[in-house]
C-alpha positions as CSV (number, residue, x, y, z in Angstrom):
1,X,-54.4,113.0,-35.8
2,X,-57.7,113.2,-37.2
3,X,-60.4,115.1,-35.3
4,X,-63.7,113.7,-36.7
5,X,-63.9,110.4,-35.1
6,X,-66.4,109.1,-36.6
7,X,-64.7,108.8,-39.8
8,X,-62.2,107.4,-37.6
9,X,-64.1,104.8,-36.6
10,X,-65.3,103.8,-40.3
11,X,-61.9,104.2,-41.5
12,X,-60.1,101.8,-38.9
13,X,-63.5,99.6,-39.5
14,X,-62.8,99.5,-43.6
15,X,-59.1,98.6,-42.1
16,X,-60.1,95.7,-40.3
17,X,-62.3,94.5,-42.7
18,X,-59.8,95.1,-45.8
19,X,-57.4,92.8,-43.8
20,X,-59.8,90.3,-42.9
21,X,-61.0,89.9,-46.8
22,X,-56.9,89.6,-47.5
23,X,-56.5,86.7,-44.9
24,X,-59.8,85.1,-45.6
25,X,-58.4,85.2,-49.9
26,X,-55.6,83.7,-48.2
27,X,-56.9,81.0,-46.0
28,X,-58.4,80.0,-49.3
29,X,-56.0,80.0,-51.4
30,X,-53.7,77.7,-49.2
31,X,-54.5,73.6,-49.4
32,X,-53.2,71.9,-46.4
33,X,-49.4,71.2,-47.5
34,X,-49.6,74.8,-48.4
35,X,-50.2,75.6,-44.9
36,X,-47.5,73.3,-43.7
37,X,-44.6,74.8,-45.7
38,X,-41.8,76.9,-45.0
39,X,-42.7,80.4,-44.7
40,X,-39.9,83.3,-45.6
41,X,-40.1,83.8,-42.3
42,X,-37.1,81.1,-40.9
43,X,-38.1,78.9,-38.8
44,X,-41.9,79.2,-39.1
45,X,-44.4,77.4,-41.8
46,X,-47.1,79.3,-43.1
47,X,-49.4,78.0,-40.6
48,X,-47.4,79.7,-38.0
49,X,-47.2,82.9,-39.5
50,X,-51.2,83.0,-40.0
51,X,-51.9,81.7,-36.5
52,X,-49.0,84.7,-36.1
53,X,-51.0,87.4,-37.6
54,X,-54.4,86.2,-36.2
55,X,-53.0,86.6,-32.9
56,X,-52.0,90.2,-33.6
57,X,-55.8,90.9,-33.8
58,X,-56.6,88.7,-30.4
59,X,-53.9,90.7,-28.6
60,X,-55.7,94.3,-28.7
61,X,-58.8,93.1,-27.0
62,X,-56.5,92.2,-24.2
63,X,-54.2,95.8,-24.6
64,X,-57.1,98.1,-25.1
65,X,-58.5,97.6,-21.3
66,X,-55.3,98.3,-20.3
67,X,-54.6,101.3,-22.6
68,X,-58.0,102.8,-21.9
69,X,-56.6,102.8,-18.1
70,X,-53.5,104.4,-18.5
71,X,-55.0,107.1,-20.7
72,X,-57.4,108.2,-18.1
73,X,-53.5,109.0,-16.4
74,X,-51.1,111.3,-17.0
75,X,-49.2,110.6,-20.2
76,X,-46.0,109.8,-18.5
77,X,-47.1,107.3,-16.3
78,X,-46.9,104.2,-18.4
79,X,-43.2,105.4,-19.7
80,X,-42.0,102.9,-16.6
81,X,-43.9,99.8,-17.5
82,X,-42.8,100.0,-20.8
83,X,-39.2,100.1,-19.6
84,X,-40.0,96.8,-17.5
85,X,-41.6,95.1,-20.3
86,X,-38.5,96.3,-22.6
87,X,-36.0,94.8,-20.0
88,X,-37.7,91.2,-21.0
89,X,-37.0,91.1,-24.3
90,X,-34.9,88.0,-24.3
91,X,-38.0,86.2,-22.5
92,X,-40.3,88.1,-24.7
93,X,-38.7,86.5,-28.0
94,X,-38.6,83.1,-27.2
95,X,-42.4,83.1,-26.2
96,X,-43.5,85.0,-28.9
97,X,-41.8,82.3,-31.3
98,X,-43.0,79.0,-29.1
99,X,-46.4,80.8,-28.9
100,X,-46.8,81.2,-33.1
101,X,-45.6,77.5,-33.3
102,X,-48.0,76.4,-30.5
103,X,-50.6,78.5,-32.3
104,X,-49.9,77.1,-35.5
105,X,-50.9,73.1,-34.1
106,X,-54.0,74.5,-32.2
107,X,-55.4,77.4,-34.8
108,X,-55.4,74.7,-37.6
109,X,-56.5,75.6,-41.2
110,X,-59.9,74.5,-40.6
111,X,-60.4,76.3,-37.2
112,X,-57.8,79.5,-37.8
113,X,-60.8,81.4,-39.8
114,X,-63.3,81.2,-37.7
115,X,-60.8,82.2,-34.7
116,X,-59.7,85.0,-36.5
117,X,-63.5,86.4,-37.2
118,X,-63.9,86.6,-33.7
119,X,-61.0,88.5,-33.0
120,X,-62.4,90.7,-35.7
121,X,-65.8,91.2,-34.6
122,X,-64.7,91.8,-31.2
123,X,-62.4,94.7,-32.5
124,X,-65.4,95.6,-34.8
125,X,-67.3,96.4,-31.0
126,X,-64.5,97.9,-29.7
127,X,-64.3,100.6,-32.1
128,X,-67.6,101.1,-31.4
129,X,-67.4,101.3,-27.8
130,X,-64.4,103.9,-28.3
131,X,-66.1,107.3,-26.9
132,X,-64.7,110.9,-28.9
133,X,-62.5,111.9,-26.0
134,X,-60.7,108.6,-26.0
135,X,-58.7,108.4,-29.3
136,X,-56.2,110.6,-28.2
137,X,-55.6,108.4,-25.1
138,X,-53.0,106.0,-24.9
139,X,-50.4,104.6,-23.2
140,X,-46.1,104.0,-24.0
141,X,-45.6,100.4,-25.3
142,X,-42.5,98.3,-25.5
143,X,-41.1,99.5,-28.9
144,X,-38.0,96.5,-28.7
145,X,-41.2,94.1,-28.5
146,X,-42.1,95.2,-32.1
147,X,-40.8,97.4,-34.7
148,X,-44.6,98.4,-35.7
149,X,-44.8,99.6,-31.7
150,X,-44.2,103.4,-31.3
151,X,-43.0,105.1,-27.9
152,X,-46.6,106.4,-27.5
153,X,-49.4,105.0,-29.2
154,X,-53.0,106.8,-29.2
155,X,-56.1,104.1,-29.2
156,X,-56.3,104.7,-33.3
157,X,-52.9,104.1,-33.2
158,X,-53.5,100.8,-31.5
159,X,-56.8,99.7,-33.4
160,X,-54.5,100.3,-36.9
161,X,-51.0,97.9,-34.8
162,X,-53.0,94.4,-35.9
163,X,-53.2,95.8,-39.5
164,X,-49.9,97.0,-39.7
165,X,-48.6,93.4,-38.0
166,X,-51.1,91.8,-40.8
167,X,-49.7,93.0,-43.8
168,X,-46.1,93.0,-42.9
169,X,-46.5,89.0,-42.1
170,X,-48.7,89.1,-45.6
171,X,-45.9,89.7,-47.5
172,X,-43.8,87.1,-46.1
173,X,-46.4,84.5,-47.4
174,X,-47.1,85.8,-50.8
175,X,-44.0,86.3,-51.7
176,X,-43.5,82.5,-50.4
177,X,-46.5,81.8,-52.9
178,X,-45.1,83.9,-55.7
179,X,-41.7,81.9,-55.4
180,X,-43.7,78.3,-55.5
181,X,-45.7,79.5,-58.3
182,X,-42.7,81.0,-60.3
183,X,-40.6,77.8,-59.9
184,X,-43.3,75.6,-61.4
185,X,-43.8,77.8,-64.3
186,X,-39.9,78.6,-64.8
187,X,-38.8,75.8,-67.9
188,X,-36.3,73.7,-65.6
């Protein structure tokens, strides 16, 4: 882990902001059927999967209270809530799924980028508000919640989750776009 956190703090802060000029390029390069379509992601439209990866950023500011609690305790005592919340998976699933499609009819593609630069200029204050004992603080999360989850994350492990989230979901999109652009050029 790196020591010097104030390059920690401008490197998760170039982060951020990389991912948040990706999504805005995005946003803009989407017109509204665009943001309608099927995603590569079954069952979700493109839409969804943005309203998907905005949320990713909205969710730390509710974690990081709750991680800056459990790292002022000793390491192992968040091992059992991560248990608990691993025993709902089943429930877990099916609201993160209704929750990206309920996102995806209220985070329209005229509201979705201003939502989203709140949730990154909230985490933009966070970082900030992150003192140099803290980093190495953290608490054990439900890894069957999310593959980008590890057993213990660290608070720059949990201010770099959202980009991680971001740019898998980015993928699913672009290549979406690649396909759409590739079929109109392709002689047919």
């Amino acid at each position: 882990m790196n020591t010097n956190h104030r390059i920690t703090k401008e490197e998760i802060s170039r982060e951020l902001e990389t991912a948040r000029t990706k999504f805005h390029a995005l946003l803009d390069s989407l017109s509204e059927q665009d943001f309608q379509k099927q995603s590569l992601n079954p069952g979700w439209t493109n839409g969804e999967i943005l309203a998907h990866m905005t949320f990713g950023f909205i969710i730390i500011n509710v974690l990081l209270p709750m991680a800056r609690l459990w790292g002022r305790l000793p390491k192992g005592s968040s091992k059992w809530f991560a248990r608990l919340l691993n025993a709902f998976i089943g429930p877990f699933n099916w609201m993160n799924a209704l929750g990206a499609r309920g996102q995806g009819k209220v985070f329209t593609r005229k509201r979705i980028g201003k939502i989203y630069d709140r949730a990154y200029f909230s985490l933009l204050k966070k970082v900030d508000s992150i003192h140099e004992n803290e980093w190495g603080h953290g608490m054990y999360y439900p890894t069957k919640w999310d593959a980008n989850f590890d057993d213990f994350m660290t608070l720059e492990k949990l201010f770099q989750y959202p980009v991680i989230h971001f740019n898998f979901h980015l993928n699913q999109i672009a290549r979406q776009q690649e396909m759409e652009r590739n079929a109109r050029v392709e002689p047919g």
